[in-house]
C-alpha positions in Angstrom: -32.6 -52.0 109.0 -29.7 -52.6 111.4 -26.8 -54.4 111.8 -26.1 -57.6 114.5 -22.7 -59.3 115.2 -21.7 -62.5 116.3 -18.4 -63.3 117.4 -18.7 -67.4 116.7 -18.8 -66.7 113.4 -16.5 -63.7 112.7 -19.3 -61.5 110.5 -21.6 -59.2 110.6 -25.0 -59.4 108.2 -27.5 -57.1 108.2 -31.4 -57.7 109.8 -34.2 -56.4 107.5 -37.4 -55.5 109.4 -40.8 -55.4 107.1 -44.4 -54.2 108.8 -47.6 -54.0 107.2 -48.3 -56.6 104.8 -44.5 -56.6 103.7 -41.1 -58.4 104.5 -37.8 -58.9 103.1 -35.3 -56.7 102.1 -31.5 -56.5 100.2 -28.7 -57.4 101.7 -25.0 -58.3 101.6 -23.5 -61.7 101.8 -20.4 -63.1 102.8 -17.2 -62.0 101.4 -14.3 -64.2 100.5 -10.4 -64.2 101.5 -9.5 -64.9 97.9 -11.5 -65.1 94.4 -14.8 -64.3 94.4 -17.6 -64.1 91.8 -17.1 -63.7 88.1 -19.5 -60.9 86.3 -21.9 -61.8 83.8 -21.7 -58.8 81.9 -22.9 -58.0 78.3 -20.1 -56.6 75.8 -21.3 -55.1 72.9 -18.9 -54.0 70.2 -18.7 -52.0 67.6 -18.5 -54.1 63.9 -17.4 -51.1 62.0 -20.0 -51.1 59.7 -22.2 -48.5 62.1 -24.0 -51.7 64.1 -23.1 -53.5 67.3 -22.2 -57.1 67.5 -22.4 -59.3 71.0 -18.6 -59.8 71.8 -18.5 -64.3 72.6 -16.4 -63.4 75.7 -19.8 -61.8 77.4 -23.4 -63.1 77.6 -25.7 -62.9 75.1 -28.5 -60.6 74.9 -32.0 -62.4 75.6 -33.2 -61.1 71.8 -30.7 -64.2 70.9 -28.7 -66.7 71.7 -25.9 -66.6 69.2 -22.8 -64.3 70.0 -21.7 -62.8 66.9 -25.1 -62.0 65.7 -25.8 -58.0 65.2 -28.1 -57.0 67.3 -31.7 -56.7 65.5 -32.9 -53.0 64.1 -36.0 -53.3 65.5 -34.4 -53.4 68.4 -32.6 -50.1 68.2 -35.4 -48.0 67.3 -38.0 -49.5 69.9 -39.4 -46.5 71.8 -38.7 -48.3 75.0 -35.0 -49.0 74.3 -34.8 -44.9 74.0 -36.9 -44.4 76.9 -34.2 -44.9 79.9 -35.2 -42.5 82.8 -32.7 -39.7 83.7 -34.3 -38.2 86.5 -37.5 -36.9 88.4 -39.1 -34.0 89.4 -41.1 -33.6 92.7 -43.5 -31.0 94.5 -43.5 -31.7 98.2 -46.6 -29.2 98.4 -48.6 -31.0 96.2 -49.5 -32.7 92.9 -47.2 -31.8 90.7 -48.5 -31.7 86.8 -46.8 -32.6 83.7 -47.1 -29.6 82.5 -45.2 -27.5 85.1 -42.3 -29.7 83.7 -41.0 -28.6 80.2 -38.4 -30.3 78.4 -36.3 -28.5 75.3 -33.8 -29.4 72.6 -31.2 -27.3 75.1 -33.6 -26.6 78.5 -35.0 -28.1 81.2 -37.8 -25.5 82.1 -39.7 -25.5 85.7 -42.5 -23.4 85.9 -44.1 -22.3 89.5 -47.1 -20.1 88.7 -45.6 -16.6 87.0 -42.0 -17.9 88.3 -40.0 -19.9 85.2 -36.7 -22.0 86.3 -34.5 -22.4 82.9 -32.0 -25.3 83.5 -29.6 -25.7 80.5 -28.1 -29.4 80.0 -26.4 -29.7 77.0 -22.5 -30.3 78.2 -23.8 -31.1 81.6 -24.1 -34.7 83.9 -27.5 -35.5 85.2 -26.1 -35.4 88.7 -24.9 -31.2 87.3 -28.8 -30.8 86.5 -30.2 -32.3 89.2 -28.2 -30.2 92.1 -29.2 -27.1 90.1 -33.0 -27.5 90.3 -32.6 -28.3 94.0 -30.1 -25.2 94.3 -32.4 -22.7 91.9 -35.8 -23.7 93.4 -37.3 -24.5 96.7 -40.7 -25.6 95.8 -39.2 -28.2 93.5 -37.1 -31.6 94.4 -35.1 -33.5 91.9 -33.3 -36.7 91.9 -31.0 -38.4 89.8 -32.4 -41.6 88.0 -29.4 -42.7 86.0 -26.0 -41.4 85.2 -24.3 -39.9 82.3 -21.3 -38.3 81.7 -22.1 -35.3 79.6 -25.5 -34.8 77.8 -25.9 -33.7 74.0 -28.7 -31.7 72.1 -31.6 -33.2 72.9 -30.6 -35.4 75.4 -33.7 -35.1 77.2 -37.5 -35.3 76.8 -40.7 -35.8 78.4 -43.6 -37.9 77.9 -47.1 -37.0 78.7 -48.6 -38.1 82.2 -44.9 -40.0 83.0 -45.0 -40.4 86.6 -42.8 -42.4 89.6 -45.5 -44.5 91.9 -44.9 -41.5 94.4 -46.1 -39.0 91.9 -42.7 -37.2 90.3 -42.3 -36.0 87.1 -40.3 -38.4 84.9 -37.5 -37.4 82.7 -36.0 -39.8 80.4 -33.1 -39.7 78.1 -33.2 -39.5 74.4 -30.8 -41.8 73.0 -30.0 -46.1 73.0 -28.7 -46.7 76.8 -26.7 -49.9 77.7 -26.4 -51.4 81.2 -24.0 -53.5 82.2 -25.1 -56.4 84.7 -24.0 -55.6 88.2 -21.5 -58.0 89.2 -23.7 -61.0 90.9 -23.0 -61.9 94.8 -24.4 -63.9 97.7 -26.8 -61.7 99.1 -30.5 -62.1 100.6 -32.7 -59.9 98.5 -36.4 -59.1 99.4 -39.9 -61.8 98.1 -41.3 -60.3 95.0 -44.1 -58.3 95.3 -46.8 -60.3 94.3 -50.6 -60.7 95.5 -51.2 -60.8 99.2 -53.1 -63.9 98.8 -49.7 -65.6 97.3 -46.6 -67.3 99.5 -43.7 -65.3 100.3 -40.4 -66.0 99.6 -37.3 -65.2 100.0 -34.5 -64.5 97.1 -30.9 -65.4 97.2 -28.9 -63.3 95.0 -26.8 -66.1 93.2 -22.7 -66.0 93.2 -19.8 -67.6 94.0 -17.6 -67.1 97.2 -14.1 -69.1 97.7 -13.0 -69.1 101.8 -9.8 -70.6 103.1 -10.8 -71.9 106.9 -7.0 -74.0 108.7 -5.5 -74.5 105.5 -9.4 -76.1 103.4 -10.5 -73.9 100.8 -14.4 -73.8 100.8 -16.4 -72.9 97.9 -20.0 -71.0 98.6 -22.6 -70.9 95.7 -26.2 -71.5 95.1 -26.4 -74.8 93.2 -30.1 -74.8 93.6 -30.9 -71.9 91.2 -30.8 -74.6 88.6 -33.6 -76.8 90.0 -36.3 -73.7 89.4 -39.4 -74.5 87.6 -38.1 -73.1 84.4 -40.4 -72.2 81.4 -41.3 -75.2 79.4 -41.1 -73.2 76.2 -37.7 -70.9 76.8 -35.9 -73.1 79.4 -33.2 -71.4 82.0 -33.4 -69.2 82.7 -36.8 -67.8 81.7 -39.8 -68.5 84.1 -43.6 -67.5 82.4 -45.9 -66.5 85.1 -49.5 -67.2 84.3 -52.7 -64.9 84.4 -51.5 -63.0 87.5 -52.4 -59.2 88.6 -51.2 -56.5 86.9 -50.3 -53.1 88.4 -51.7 -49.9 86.7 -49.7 -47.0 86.3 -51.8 -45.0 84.2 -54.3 -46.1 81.6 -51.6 -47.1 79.3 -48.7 -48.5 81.5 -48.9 -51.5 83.7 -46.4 -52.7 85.9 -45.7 -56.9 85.9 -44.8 -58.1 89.4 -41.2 -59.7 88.4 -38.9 -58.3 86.0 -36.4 -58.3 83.7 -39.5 -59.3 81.4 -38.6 -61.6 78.2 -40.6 -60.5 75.2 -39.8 -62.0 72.0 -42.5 -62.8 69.0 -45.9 -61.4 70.7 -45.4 -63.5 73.9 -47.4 -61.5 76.2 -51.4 -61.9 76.5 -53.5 -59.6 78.5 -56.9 -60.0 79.6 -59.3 -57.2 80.3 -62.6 -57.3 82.5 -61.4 -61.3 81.5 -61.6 -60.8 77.7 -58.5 -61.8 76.0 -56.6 -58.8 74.1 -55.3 -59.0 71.3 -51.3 -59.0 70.8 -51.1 -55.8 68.8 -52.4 -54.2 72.2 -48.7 -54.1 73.4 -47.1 -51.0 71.9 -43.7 -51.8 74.0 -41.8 -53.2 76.3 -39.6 -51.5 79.1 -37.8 -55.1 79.7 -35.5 -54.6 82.3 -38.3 -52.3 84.7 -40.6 -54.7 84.2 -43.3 -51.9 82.0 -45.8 -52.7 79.4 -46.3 -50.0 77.2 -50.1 -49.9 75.3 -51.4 -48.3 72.8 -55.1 -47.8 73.8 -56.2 -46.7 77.4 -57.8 -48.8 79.7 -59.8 -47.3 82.4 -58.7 -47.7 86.2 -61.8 -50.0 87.3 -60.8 -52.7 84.4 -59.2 -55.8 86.2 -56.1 -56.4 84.2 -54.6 -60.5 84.3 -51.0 -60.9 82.4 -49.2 -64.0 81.0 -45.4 -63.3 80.0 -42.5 -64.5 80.6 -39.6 -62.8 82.8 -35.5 -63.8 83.6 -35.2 -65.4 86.8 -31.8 -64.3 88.4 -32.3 -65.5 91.5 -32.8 -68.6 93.5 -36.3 -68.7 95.1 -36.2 -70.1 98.5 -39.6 -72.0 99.2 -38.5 -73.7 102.3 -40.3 -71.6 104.0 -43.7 -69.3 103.1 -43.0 -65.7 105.0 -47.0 -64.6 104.5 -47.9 -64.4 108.1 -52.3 -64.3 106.8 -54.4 -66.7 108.4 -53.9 -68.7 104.8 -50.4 -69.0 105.4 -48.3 -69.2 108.7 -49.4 -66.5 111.0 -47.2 -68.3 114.1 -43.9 -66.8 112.3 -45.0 -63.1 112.9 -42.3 -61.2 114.7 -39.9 -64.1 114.2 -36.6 -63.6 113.3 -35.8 -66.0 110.0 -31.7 -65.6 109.4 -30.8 -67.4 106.2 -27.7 -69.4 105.6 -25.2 -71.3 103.3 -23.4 -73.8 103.9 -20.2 -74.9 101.2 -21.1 -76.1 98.0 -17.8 -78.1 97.4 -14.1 -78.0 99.1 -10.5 -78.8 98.5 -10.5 -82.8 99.8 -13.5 -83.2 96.8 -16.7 -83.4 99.2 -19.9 -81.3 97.4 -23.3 -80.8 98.7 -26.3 -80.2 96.4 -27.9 -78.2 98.4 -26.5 -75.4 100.2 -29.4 -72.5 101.5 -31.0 -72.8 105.0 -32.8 -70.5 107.4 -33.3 -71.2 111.1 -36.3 -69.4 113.0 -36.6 -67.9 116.3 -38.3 -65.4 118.4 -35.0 -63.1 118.9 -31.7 -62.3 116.3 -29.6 -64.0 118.6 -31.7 -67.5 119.3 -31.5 -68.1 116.0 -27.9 -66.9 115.2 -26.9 -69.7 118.1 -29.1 -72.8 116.7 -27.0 -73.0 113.3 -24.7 -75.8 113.7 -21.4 -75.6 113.4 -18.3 -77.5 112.3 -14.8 -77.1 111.9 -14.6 -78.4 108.5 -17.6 -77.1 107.8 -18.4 -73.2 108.2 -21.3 -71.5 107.1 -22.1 -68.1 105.6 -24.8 -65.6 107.4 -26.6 -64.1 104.5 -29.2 -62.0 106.4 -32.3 -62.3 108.5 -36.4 -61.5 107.8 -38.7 -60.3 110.2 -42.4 -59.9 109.5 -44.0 -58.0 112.1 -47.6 -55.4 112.6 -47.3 -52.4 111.3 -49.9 -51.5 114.6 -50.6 -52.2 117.8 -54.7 -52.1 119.6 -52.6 -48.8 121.6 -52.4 -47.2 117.7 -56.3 -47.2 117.1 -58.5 -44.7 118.5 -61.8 -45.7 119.0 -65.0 -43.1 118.5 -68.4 -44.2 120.2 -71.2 -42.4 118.3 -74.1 -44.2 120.3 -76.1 -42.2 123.1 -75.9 -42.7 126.3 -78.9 -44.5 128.1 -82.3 -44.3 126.7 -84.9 -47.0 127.2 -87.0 -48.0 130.5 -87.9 -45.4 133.2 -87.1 -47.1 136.8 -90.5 -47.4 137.5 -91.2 -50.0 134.6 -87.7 -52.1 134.8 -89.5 -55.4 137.4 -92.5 -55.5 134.9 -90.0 -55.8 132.2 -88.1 -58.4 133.3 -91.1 -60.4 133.8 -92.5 -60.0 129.8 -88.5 -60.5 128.7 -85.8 -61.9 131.5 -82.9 -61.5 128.3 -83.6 -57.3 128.7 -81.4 -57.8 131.8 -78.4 -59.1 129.3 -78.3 -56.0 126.9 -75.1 -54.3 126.9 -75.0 -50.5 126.4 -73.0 -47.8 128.2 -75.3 -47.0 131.2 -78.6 -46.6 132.4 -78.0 -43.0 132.4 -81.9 -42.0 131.1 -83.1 -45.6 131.9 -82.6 -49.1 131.3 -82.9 -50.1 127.8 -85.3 -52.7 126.6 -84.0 -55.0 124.0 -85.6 -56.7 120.6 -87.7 -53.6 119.2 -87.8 -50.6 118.7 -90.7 -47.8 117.6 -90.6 -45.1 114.7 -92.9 -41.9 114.9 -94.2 -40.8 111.4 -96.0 -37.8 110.8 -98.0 -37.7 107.4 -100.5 -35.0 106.4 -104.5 -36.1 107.0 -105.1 -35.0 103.1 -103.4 -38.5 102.8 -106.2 -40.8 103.9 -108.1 -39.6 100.7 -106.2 -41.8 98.6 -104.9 -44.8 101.1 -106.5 -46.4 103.7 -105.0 -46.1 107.0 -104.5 -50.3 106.8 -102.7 -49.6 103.1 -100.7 -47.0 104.8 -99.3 -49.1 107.7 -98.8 -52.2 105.0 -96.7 -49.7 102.9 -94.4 -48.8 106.0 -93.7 -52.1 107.4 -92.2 -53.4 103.7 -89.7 -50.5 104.6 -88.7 -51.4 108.6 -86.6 -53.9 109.3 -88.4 -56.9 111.1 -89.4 -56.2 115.1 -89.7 -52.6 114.1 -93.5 -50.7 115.2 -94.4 -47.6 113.2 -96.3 -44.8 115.2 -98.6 -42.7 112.5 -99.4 -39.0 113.4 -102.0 -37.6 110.9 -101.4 -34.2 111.6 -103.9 -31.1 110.2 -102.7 -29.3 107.2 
């Protein structure tokens, strides 16, 4: 990732660079003289009575819709809901097992063969823990997941087989964990990672920017978010995906492509080797990581399908499909795709429903300078894509296992050509021990005599030619025993 400037428009945005089957990336967006976006953010309250209520100055929770309503029971003791990762263990050497990763009431134990590493955490951050297991030992790596203050007894646990996709022990906190909505801005963010075979397309982060350009204040948001294909059964901002690929974790954790997912009332359905489970298969949800919890193992060669329904916080550009497959647009490879706003409304009461636009060229700056400009009218850079190879034909080495040479002596090669003219046509890497004669080719078998006193030597060359591919001659030695 790296950084361009242009002077025309005052602003730098940063370029995200994707090889291999991937593109995309998060960036920042355009920043404002004055205002500025106003956080969604949950606030949960205490209603003196040992629950939590919604406070009605934040956003509801998805389990309802009502502010004021205490937050369900169920949803306070779901294992998920307790199951907030705090940090993870790594072995650079090697696999590291679940075992070698010990989790007590007051400890955080390490063990390396005979060698134990005792980490106390009661009193302690996460950030505290984590810089003592990469002081105390140097086969082990940690790093910090989430972030707490100061940790109580029993703070921390460990589940069984609870791995990172890049194979680190996962610790997780023991307790109910709230997070508070980051505050939303106009930012390019990265296409979800779904199937190869699907489009891909780029996210804006949705917001709201106010700019004051010669005395006209411009307002910058994304009015198309609300024009999604929303869920006909949940509305906005809920989008169901339907019987797409799941990712497995392990045999009882899959990973859905988008997330935060929205499960209410057994609204997930999973299909296994494309028989339908049934609902009670889904032990819990990890909603906001986007992880199905199950409660029966599923072995690794099953093809998994999900339907469910996830929040959509993002507007979905599908002006143009980033997939550079032969299926899709393969003539955008190493393009450079910047992505632009232009105002959504300003001070002398013009509006525009439509705001997002890209322009496309083969360097950062051709497509910087083809954005029109106005002086009533600026524009925000939010970012550029580039999908490029991962490889070039330079990064492949090539290993020739065929022999040298090997068919017709010299003194055969005009007789040859006059039974077959297309020998002279056969391609092969010399004519090192002769020229090679193309179209058949001869096998030499040696079987035992004692063999003709069961099969005829007719029955014997029948048998063999059912085995040779077609144009192929067998040569039988009957040798003496």
């Amino acid at each position: 990732m790296g950084l361009a400037y242009n002077s025309a428009f005052a602003t730098s945005f940063p370029v995200f660079v994707s090889g291999g089957g991937g593109g995309g990336g998060e960036g920042g967006g355009g920043g404002g003289e004055e205002g500025g976006s106003t956080p969604e953010v949950p606030v949960i309250v205490d209603d003196g009575s040992g629950g939590f209520v919604i406070d009605p100055g934040g956003s509801s929770l998805p389990v309802t819709s009502n502010p004021g309503v205490p937050v369900p029971p169920y949803l306070l003791s779901r294992i998920a809901f307790n199951r907030a990762p705090a940090l993870a263990v790594y072995d650079p050497d090697g696999a590291l097992t679940s075992e070698a990763v010990q989790v007590s009431g007051t400890t955080l134990t390490l063990r390396d063969g005979s060698t134990i590493f005792a980490v106390p955490y009661v009193g302690r951050s996460i950030k505290e823990i984590v810089e003592d297991i990469n002081a105390v030992s140097q086969r082990f790596h940690a790093v910090e997941l989430n972030q707490t203050p100061v940790l109580e007894t029993g703070g921390l646990f460990k589940i069984i087989s609870d791995t990172t996709p890049d194979g680190g022990q996962v610790v997780r906190l023991h307790g109910h964990a709230i997070k508070y909505q980051e505050e939303t801005r106009l930012r390019l963010l990265m296409p979800y990672p779904d199937e190869r075979t699907q489009p891909w397309y780029a996210r804006i982060d949705t917001g709201q920017v106010l700019k004051k350009i010669n005395g006209m204040r411009h307002i910058f948001s994304v009015p198309e978010y609300s024009d999604q294909p929303w869920s006909a059964y949940y509305g906005k901002p809920y989008v169901t995906m339907t019987d797409v690929s799941v990712a497995k974790i392990n045999r009882r954790i899959l990973q859905v492509p988008r997330s935060p997912i929205y499960w209410w009332d057994n609204n997930i359905v999973l299909t296994v080797n494309e028989v339908p489970q049934d609902s009670s298969i889904v032990e819990d949800v990890d909603q906001e990581n986007g992880l199905v919890y199950l409660n029966r193992d599923i072995e690794p060669s099953d093809p998994v399908r999900i339907t469910y329904t996830y929040h959509e916080k993002s507007f979905v550009y599908k002006a143009i499909d980033l997939n550079p497959s032969p299926d899709h647009l393969p003539q955008f490879i190493g393009q450079f795709v910047v992505f632009f706003l232009r105002p959504q409304s300003d001070s002398v009461g013009r509006t525009w429903e439509r705001t997002v636009f890209h322009s496309i060229a083969p360097t950062l700056e051709g497509a910087v300078s083809q954005i029109p400009v106005k002086d009533d009218e600026p524009v925000i850079l939010l970012g550029a894509l580039q999908v490029r190879q991962a490889n070039t034909v330079d990064d492949v080495d090539l290993v020739d296992t065929r022999t040298r040479g090997g068919g017709l002596h010299d003194d055969h090669v005009a007789r040859a050509v006059k039974l077959n003219r297309a020998m002279q046509a056969v391609s092969d890497q010399g004519t090192y021990d002769g020229i090679p004669y193309p179209g058949n080719a001869v096998v030499i078998i040696e079987l035992p005599e004692s063999v003709l006193d069961s099969l005829t030597k007719e029955e014997i060359y029948e048998r063999l030619k059912r085995e040779m591919a077609f144009g192929v001659v067998p040569l039988v030695h009957f040798r003496d025993e």
